[in-house]
C-alpha positions as CSV (number, residue, x, y, z in Angstrom):
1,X,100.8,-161.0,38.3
2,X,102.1,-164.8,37.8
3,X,105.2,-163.4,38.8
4,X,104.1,-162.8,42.4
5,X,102.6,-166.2,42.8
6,X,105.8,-168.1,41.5
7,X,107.4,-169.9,44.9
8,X,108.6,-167.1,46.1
9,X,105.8,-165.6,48.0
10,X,106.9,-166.0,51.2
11,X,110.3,-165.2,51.0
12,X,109.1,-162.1,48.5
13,X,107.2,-161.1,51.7
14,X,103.7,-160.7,50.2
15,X,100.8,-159.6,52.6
16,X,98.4,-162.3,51.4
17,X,101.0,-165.1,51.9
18,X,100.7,-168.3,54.0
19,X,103.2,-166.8,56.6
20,X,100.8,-164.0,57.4
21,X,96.9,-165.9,56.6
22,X,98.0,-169.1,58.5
23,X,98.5,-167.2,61.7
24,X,96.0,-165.0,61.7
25,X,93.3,-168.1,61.3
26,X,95.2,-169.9,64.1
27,X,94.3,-166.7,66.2
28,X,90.9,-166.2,64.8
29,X,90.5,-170.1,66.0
30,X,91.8,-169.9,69.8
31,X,89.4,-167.0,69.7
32,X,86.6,-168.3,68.6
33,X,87.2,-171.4,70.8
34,X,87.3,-169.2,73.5
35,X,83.6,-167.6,73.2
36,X,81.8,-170.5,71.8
37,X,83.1,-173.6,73.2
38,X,85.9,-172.5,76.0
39,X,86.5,-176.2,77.2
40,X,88.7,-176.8,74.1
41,X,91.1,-174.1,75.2
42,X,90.5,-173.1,78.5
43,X,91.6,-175.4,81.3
44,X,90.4,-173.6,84.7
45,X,88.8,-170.5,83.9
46,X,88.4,-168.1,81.3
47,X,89.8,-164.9,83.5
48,X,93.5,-167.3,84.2
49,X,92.9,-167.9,80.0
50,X,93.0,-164.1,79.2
51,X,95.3,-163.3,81.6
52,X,98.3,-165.8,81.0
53,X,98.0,-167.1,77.3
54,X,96.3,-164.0,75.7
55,X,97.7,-160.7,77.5
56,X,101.2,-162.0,79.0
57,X,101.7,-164.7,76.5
58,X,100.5,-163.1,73.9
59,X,102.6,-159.8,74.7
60,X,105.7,-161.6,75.1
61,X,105.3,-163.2,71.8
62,X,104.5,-160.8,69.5
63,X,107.8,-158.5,71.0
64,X,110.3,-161.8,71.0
65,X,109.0,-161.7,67.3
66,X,109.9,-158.3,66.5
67,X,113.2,-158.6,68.6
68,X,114.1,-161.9,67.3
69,X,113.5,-160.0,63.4
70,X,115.0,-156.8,64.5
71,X,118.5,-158.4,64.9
72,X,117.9,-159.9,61.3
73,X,117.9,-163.6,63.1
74,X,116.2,-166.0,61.3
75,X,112.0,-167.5,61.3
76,X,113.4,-170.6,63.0
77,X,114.6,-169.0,65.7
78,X,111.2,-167.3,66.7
79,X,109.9,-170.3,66.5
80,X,112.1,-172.4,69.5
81,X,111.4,-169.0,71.2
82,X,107.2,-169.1,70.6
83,X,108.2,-172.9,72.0
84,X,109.7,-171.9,74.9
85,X,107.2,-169.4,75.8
86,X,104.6,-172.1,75.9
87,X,106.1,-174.3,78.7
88,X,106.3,-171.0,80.6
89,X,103.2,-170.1,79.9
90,X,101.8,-173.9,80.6
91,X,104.2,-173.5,84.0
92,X,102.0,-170.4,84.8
93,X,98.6,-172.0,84.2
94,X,100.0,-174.5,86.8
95,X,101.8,-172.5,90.0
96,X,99.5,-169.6,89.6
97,X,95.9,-171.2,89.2
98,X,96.7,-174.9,89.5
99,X,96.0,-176.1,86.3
100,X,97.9,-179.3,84.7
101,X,101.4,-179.0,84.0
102,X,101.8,-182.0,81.8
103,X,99.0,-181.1,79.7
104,X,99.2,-182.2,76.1
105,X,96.5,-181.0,74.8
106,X,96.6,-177.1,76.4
107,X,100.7,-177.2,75.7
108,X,99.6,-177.6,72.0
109,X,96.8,-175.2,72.5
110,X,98.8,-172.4,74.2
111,X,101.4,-172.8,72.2
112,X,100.0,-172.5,68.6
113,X,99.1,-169.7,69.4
114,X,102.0,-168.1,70.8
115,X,104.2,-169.0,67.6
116,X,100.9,-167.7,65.8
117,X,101.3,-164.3,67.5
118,X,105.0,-164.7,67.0
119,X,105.0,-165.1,63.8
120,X,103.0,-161.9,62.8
121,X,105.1,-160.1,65.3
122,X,108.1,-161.2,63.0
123,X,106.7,-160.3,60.2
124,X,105.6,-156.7,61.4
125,X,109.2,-156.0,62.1
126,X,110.9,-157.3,59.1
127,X,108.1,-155.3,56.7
128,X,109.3,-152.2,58.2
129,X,113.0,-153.5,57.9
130,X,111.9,-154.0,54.6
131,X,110.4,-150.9,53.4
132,X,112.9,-148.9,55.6
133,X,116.1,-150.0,54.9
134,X,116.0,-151.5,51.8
135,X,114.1,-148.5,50.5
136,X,115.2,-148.2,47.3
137,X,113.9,-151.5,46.3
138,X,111.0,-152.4,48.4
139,X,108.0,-150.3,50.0
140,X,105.9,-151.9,52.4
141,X,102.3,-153.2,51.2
142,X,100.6,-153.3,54.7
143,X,101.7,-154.4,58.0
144,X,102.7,-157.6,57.3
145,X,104.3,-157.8,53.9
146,X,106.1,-155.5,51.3
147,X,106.8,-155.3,47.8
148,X,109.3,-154.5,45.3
149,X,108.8,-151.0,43.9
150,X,108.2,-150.1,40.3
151,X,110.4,-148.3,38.3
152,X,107.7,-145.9,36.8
């Protein structure tokens, strides 16, 4: 059990590791935000919110991570991607419902969680890469993460 826990957690691709709980509290948080106190992520209303960031940002994230993992390209690259996808997403919020465009604070906002939603989208993919072609070593240990198999 130490063994799992040595350094190599992340790139061991354990379900419980920071690559897959960090995310998944970054989206619990925008969430959250959103229901009880929607001024700290919602610039003009919550219908434009749910629409851009969550369903067409969120969307487009979670398949460039998948795609990005699929051609066996690496994290960082999914993360200038997740980037990216903020300043259009930011641009939309602006020509579509004329919100701010230079907005720190919704920029920031929008995009955590886009490289949140990336990330497990990432991970999703290369887990199944994982468990599939690698199958002699590794089986997949949910949908996020996978581990070596035992000999017995």
């Amino acid at each position: 059990m130490a063994a799992e826990f040595s350094g190599t957690v992340i790139s061991q691709g354990a379900p419980t590791s920071l690559a897959v709980s960090v995310p998944i509290a970054v989206i619990g948080a925008v969430i959250c935000a959103f229901m009880v106190a929607p001024d700290l992520v919602v610039e003009v209303s919550r219908g434009d919110f749910l629409l851009v960031t969550i369903f067409l940002g969120g969307g487009a994230a979670w398949l460039s991570g998948r795609a990005i993992a699929s051609t066996w390209r690496g994290y960082r690259q999914a993360v200038l991607y997740a980037v990216l996808l903020g300043c259009v997403v930011r641009f939309f919020h602006f020509a579509l419902f004329n919100g701010t465009l230079l907005s720190w604070h919704y920029f920031i906002t929008d995009t955590a969680f886009l490289i949140a939603v990336t990330t497990l989208g990432f991970r999703a993919e290369r887990a199944k890469q994982m468990a599939t072609r690698y199958s002699w070593l590794y089986r997949q240990a949910g949908p996020f993460g996978w581990r070596e198999k035992s000999n017995g």
